[in-house]
C-alpha positions in Angstrom: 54.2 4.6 72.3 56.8 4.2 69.1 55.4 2.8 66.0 56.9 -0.6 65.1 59.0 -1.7 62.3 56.9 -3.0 59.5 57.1 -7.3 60.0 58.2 -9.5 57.4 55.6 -11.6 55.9 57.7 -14.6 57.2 57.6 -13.0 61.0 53.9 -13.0 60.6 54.0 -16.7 59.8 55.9 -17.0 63.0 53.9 -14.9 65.2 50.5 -16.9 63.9 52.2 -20.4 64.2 53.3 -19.8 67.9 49.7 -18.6 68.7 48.4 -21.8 67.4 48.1 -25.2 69.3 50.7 -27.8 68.8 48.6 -29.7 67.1 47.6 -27.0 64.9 51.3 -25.8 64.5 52.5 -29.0 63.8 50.0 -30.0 60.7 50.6 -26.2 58.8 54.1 -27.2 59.6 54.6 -30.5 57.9 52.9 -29.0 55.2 55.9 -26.6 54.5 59.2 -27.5 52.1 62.6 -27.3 53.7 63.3 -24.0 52.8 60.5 -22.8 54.2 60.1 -24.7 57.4 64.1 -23.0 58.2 62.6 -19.8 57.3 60.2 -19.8 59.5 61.6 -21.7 62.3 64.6 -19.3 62.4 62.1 -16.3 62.3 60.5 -18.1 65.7 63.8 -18.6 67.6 64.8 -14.7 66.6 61.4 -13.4 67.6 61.5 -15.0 71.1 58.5 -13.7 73.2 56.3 -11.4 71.2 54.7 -8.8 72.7 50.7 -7.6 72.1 51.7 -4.9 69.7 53.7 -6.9 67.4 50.9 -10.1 67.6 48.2 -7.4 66.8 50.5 -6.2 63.8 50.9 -10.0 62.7 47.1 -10.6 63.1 46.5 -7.0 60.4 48.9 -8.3 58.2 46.9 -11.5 57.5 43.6 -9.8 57.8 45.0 -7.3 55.2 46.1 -10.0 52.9 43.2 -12.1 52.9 41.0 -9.5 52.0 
């Protein structure tokens, strides 16, 4: 198993959103400016389907931040 390239805090956003419900999805993403909400919707389309690995990653990343 290769390690994986480290993932941009805006890919973690990505990852997180499309694990969420619509619903859910949809209120974090009104609550983003413009800028933002093209960020992270082009990081979405890029990422396509995410495999385990890379959703684990994601799910560190936040962990790690929040602590």
């Amino acid at each position: 198993m290769s390690a994986l390239e480290p993932i941009a805090a805006t890919e973690c956003a990505a990852v997180f959103l499309m694990l969420l419900g619509e619903d859910e999805a949809a209120a974090l993403l009104s609550r983003l400016g413009p800028d933002e909400l093209q960020r992270v919707g082009t990081a979405m389309v890029r990422l396509g389907e995410v495999e385990p690995a890379r959703i684990a990653q994601a799910i560190a990343g936040f962990v790690a931040e929040a602590e």
